[in-house]
KOLKE-714032 format. One line per field, with one value per atom (N, C-alpha, C): residue number from 1; residue in three letters; atom name; x, y, z. Coordinates in steps of 0.1 Angstrom, whole numbers. Example, Ala and Ser with C-alpha at 12.3 -4.5 7.8 and 13.67 -1.06 7.14 Angstrom:
% residues 2
pos: 1, 1, 1, 2, 2, 2
code: ALA, ALA, ALA, SER, SER, SER
site: N, CA, C, N, CA, C
X: 132, 123, 132, 128, 137, 129
Y: -57, -45, -33, -22, -11, 0
Z: 78, 78, 78, 71, 71, 79
//
This chain:
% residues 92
pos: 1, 1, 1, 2, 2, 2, 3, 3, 3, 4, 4, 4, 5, 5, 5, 6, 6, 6, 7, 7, 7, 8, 8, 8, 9, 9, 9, 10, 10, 10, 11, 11, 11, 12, 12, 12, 13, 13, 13, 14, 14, 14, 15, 15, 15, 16, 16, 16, 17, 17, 17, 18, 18, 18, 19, 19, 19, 20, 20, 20, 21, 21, 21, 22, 22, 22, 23, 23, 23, 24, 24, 24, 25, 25, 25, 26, 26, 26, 27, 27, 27, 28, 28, 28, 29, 29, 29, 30, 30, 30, 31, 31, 31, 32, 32, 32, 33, 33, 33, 34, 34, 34, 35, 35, 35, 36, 36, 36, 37, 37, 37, 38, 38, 38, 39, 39, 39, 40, 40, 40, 41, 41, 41, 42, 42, 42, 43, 43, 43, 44, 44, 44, 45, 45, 45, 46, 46, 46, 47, 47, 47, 48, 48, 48, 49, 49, 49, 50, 50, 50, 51, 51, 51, 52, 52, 52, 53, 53, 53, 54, 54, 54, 55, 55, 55, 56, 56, 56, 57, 57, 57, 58, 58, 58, 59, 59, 59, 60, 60, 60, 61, 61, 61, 62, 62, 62, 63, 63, 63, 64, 64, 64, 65, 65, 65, 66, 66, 66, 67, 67, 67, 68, 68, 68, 69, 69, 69, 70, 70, 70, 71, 71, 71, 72, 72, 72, 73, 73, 73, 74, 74, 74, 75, 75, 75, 76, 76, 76, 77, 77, 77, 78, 78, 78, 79, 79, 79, 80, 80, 80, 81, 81, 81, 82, 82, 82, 83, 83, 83, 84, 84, 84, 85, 85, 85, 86, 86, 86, 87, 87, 87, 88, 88, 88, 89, 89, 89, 90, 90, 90, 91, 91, 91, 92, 92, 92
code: UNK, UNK, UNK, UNK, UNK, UNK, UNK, UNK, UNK, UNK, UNK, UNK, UNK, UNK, UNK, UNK, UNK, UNK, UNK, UNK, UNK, UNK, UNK, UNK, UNK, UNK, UNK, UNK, UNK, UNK, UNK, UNK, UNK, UNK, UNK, UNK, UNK, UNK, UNK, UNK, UNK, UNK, UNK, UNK, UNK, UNK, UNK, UNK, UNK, UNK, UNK, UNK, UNK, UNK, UNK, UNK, UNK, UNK, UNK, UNK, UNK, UNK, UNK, UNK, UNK, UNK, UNK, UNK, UNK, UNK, UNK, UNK, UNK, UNK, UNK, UNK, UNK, UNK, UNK, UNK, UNK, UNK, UNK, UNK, UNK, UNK, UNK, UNK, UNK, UNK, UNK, UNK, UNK, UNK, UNK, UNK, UNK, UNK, UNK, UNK, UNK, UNK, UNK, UNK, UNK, UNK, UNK, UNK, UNK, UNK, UNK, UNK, UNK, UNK, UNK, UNK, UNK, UNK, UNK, UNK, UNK, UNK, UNK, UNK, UNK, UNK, UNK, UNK, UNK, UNK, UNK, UNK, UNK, UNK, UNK, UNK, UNK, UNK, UNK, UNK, UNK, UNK, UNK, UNK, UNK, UNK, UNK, UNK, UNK, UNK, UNK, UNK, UNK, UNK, UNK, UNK, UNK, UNK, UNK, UNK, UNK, UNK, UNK, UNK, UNK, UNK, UNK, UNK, UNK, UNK, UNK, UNK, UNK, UNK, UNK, UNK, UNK, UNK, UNK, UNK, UNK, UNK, UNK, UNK, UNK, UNK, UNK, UNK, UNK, UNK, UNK, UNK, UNK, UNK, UNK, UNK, UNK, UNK, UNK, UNK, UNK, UNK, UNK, UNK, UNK, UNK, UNK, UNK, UNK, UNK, UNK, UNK, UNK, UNK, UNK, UNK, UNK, UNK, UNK, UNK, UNK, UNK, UNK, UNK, UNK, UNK, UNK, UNK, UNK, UNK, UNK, UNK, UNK, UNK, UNK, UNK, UNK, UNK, UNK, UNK, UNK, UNK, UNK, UNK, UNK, UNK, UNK, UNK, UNK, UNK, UNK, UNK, UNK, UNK, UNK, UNK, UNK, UNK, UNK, UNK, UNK, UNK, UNK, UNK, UNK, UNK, UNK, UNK, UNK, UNK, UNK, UNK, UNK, UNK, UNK, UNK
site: N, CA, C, N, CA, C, N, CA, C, N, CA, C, N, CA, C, N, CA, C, N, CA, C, N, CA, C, N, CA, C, N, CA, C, N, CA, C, N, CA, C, N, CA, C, N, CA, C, N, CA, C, N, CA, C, N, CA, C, N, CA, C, N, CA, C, N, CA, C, N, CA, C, N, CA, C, N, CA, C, N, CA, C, N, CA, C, N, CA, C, N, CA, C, N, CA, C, N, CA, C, N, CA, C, N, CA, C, N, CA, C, N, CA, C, N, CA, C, N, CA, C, N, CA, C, N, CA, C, N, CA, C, N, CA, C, N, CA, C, N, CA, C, N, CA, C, N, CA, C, N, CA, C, N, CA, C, N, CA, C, N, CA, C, N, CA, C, N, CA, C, N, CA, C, N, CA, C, N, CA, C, N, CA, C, N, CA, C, N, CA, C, N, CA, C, N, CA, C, N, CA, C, N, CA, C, N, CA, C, N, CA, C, N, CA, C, N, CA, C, N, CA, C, N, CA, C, N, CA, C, N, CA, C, N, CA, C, N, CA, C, N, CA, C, N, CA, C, N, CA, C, N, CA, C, N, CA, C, N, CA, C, N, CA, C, N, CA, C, N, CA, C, N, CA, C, N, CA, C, N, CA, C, N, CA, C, N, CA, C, N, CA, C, N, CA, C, N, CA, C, N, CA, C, N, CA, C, N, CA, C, N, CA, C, N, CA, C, N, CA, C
X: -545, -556, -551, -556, -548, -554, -569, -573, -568, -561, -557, -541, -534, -521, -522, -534, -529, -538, -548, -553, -551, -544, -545, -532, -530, -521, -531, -542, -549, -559, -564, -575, -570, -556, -550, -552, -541, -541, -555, -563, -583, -581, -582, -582, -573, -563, -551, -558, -560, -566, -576, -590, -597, -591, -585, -580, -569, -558, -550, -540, -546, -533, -532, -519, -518, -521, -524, -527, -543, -550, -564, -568, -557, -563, -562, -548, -543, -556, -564, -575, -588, -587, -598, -596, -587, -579, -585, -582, -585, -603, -607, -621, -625, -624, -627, -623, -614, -612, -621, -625, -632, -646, -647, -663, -666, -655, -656, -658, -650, -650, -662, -666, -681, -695, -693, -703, -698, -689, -689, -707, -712, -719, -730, -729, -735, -728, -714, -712, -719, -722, -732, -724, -718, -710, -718, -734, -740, -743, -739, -741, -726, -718, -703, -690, -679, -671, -665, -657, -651, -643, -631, -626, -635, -638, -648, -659, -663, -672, -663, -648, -642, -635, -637, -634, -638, -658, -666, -670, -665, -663, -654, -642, -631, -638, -639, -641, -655, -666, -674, -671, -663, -656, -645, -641, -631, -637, -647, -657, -665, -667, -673, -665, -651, -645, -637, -637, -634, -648, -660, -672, -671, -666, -666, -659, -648, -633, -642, -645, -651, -657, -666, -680, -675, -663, -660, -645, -650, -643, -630, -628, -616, -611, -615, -606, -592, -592, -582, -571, -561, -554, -552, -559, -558, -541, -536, -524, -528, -519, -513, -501, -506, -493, -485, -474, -468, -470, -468, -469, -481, -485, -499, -499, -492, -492, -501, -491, -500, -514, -523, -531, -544, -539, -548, -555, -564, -564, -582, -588, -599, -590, -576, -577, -570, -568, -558, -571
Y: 582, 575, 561, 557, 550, 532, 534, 523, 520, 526, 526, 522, 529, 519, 510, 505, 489, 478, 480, 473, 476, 485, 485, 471, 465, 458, 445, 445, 432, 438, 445, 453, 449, 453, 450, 439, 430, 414, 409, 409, 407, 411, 428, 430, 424, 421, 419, 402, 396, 379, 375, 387, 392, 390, 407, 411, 406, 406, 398, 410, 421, 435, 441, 444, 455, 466, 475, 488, 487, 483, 480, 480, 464, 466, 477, 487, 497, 510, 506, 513, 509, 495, 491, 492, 496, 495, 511, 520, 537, 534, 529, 533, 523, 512, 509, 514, 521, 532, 546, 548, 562, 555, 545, 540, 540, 532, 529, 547, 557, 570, 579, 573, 584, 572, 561, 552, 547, 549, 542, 540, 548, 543, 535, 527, 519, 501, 503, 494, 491, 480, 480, 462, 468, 455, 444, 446, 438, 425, 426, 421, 410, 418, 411, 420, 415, 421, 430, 442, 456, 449, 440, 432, 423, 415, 410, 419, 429, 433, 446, 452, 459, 447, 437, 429, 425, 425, 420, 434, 444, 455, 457, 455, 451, 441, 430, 420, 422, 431, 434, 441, 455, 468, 460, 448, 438, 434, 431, 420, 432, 443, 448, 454, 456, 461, 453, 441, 431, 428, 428, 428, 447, 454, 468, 465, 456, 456, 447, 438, 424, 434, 439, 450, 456, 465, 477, 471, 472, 468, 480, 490, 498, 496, 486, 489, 473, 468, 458, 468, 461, 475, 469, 475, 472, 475, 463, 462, 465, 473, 477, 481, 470, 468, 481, 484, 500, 499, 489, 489, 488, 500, 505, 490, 487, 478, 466, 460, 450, 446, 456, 463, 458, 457, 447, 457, 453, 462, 470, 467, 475, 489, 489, 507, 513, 510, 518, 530
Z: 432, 437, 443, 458, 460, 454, 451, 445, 434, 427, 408, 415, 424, 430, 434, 437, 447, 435, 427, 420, 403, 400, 385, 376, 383, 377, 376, 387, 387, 376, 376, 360, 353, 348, 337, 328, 341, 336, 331, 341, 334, 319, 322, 306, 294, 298, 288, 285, 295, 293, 287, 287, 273, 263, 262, 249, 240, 250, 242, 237, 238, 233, 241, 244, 253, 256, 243, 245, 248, 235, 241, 256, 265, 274, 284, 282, 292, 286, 277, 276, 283, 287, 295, 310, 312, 326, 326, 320, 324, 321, 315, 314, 326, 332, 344, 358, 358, 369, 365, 353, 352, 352, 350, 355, 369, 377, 392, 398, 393, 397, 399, 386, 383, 389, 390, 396, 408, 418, 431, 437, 436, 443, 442, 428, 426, 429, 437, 448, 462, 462, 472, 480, 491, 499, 502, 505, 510, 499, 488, 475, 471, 477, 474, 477, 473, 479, 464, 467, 462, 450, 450, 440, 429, 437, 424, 414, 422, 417, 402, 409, 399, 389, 392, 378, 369, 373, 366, 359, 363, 354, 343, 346, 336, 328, 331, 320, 311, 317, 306, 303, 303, 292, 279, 288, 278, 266, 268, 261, 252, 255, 251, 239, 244, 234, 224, 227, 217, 209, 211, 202, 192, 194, 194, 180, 180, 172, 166, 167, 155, 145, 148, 141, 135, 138, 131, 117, 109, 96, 95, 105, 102, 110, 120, 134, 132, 119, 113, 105, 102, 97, 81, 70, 57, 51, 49, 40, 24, 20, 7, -1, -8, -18, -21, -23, -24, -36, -48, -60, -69, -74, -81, -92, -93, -107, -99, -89, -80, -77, -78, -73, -81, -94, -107, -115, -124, -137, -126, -120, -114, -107, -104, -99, -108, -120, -130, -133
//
């Protein structure tokens, strides 16, 4: 696709300047080209121009998925001690 070659590096950076992780954002980078895919034609030129408008896409799928991550209490990665002893007298 030639729009995902000439612009996916500019999605990216958007997303990554959100997010702040990389993988995350190379997941907001594919869901904003599969949004632009299945919705082109809710681009409307007379409104603004084809860039701005796929970046104000990216940065609300960003935003959205950085509120997605706050909410979800599993999406942090829980550390544990390897040592059962550690762990204190509530898991024996």
């Amino acid at each position: 696709m030639a729009l995902h070659a000439r612009y996916a590096g500019l999605v990216y950076s958007v997303a990554l300047r959100v997010l702040n992780d990389s993988m995350a954002a190379e997941e907001v980078t594919q869901d904003a080209f599969m949004r632009l895919w299945h919705r082109a034609e809710t681009f409307d030129p007379a409104r603004g121009a084809f860039v701005p408008w796929l970046l104000t896409i990216t940065r609300r799928l960003a935003i959205d998925t950085q509120r997605k991550h706050k909410r979800d209490p599993l999406s942090a990665p829980v550390l544990m001690d390897d040592d059962p002893e550690a762990w204190g007298t509530c898991c024996r």
